[in-house]
N, C-alpha and C positions, 0 to 999 in steps of 0.2 A: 192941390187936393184932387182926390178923387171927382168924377165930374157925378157917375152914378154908380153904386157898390150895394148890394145884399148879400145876406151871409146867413145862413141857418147851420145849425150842430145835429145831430143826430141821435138815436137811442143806440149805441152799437151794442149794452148788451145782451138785445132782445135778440141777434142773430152770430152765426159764427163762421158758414161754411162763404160767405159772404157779406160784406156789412159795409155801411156807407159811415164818415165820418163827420162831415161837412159838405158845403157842396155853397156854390152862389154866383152872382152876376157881375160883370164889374166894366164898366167904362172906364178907359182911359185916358188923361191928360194927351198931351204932347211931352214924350219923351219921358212919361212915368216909368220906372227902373225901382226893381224889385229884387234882391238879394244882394250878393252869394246866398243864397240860402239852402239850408237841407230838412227832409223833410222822414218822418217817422214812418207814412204809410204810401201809399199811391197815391197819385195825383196826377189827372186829366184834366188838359183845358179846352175847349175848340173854340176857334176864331170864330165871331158871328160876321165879323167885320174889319177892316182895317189889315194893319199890317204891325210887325216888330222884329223884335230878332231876340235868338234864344242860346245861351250860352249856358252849354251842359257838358261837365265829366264822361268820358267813357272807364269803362271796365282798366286801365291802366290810369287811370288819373288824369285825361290829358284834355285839355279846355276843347271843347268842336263847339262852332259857331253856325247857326243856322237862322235863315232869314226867310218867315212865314205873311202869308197872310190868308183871305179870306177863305173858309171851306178849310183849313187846316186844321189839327191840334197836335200838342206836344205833351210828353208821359215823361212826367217824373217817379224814377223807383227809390224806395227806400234808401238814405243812406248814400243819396246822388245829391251834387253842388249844383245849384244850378242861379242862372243870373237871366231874369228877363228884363227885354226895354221896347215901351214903345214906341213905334214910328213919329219923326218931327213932323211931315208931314198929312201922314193918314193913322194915327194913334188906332190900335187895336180894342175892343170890345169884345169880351169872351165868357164862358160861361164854364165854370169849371166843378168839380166832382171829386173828395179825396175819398178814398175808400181801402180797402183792407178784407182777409178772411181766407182761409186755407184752399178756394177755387181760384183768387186773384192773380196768381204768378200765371196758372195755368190758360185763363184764359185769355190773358195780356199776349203769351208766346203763339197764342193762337192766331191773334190777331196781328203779329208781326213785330210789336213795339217790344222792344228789348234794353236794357242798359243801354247799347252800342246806338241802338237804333229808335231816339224815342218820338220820332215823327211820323204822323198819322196823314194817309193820305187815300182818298177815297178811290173805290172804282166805280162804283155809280156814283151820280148826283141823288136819283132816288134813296138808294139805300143810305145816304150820309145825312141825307135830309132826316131821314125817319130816327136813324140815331139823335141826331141835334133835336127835334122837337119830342122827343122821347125825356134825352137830360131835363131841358126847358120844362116841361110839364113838373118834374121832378122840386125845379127850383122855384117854380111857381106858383107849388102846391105844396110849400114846405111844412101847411099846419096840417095837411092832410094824415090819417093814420099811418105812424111806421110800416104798417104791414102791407099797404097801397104801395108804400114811397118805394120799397122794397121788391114789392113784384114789378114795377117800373122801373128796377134798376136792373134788375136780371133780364129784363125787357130791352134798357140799354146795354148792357154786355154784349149778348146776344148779335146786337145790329152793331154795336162796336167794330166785331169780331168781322160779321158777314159783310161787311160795305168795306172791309180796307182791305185795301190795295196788296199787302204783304199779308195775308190770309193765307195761316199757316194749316188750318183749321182743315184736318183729313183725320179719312180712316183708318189709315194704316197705324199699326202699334210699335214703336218700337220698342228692343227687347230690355232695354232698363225701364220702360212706361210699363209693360209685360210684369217686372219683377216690382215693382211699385204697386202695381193693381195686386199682384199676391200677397203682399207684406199689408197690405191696407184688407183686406178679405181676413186675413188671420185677424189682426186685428179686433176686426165688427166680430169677429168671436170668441175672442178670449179678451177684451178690453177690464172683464171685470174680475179677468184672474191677475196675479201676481206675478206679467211678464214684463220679460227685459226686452232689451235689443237685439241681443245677442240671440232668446229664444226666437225672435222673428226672424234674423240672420240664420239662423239653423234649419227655420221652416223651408226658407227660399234657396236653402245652400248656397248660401255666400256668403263674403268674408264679408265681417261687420263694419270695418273700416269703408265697404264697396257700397253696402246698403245706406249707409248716413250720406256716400257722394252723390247715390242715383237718387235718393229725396230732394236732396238740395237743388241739385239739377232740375227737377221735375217738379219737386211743390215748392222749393223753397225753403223750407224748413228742415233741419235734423229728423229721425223718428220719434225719437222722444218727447221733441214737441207735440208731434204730430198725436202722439199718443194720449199728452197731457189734455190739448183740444178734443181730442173722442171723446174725453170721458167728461170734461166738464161739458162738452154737447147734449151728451145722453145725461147728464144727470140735470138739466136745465128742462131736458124733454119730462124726468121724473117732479121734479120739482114743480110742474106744473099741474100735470094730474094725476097726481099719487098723493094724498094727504099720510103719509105713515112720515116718522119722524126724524129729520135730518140723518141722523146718528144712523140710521137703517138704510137708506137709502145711500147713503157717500160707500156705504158694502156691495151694493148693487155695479157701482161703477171702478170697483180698484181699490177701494181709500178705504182700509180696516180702519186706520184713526182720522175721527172728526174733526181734528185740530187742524191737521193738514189736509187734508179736504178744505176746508172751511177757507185756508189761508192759500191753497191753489187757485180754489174759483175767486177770490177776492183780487188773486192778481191777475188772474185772463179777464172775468167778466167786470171787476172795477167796484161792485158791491160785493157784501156776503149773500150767502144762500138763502138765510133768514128773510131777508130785505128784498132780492129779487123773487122770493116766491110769493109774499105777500104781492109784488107790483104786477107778478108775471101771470100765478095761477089761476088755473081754469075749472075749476071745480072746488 
């Protein structure tokens, strides 16, 4: 058995452009061994202590074996195998974070950790420190308000980001990031018209086929996801303080029929509309 383990879940769907799922502490045995397993969202661990070894897929399917310990962590992505064990002699102790939300790809690639590449390695002491007691406050303040646990986790990203080592994190744009920022600008202005792909493809003059490759690259997602997420965003924003009547408001964001409204946000945010505006609303 576990020697010591915490585990808290999360509210994910009070937020969307970033959202935490889980997160907790965990001691390990000697030679505790966890998977093959795969996993729905992101998932970050950092060693506090000890040692293990991490057996993870790349982008071709092919097992890469890696051997960590203290001051490290390792990033599982969506849809990746992965098999951890702890060390026989110095068992690892870690503290880990699964999370999710349409800034997540983005600032992972920032911070270096990629399918290929999913080990974390610092370049200051300082700055990795403030990351690690940044998560820890997180997981040791798990009854505190979502809306704390949240600005501490954008607080983690952040120091994620700035303290590692492969800190991809610049100004420079490049020109499919360039064509993504315009497709997402259209967007934030016509979300609540009756557009396709294709009309965003037209805005940005490029072929549609090119537009869905340079998302995926870039956030991850299709546009049409992407699309889906806008508007159940803003209608979560309406839903809060707007008292006028479902059926009005699913207009406001794209969605002439209620029905489908009603059965989109049920499947990004997990409840319906009715239910999250009674838990969520502010006036």
């Amino acid at each position: 058995m576990r020697e010591q383990f915490s585990f808290s879940s999360f509210p994910t769907e009070q937020f969307i452009e970033l959202t935490i799922h889980q997160f907790g502490y965990e001691k390990c045995p000697r030679n505790h061994s966890f998977g093959p397993t795969t996993r729905k969202h992101y998932l970050f661990h950092y060693i506090l202590s000890g040692k293990g070894l991490l057996i993870s897929t790349d982008e071709k399917g092919s097992n890469q074996a890696y051997s960590l310990t203290q001051g490290q962590g390792f990033m599982f992505w969506p849809g990746q195998t992965n098999h951890y064990i702890a060390n026989d002699d110095d068992p690892w102790t870690y503290i880990w974070v699964e999370f999710d939300g349409l800034q997540a790809r983005e600032l992972l690639i920032k911070a270096g950790l990629t399918y290929n590449n999913p080990i974390y390695i610092d370049k200051s002491p300082t700055l990795r420190e403030q990351m690690a007691a940044t998560l820890m406050y997180i997981i040791t303040n798990a009854t505190n308000s979502p809306l704390e646990l949240m600005g501490h986790f954008y607080i983690f990203m952040n120091a994620l980001v700035s303290s590692s080592a492969k800190s991809n994190d610049t100004t420079r744009t490049s020109l499919r990031e360039f064509y993504v920022q315009e497709a997402i600008a259209y967007i934030e202005l016509n979300y609540h018209r009756d557009i396709s792909v294709q009309d965003i493809a037209d805005y940005c003059n490029l072929h549609r086929s090119y537009l869905n490759r340079i998302f995926k690259t870039v956030l991850g997602i299709a546009p049409q996801q992407f699309i889906i997420r806008f508007r159940i965003k803003k209608a979560c924003e309406l839903l809060k303080l707007d008292n006028r009547p479902i059926g009005e408001l699913c207009l406001l964001v794209g969605y002439p029929d209620q029905l489908n409204f009603s059965r989109v946000f049920k499947r990004e945010i997990g409840t319906s509309p009715h239910k999250w505006r009674n838990k969520n609303r502010l006036s």
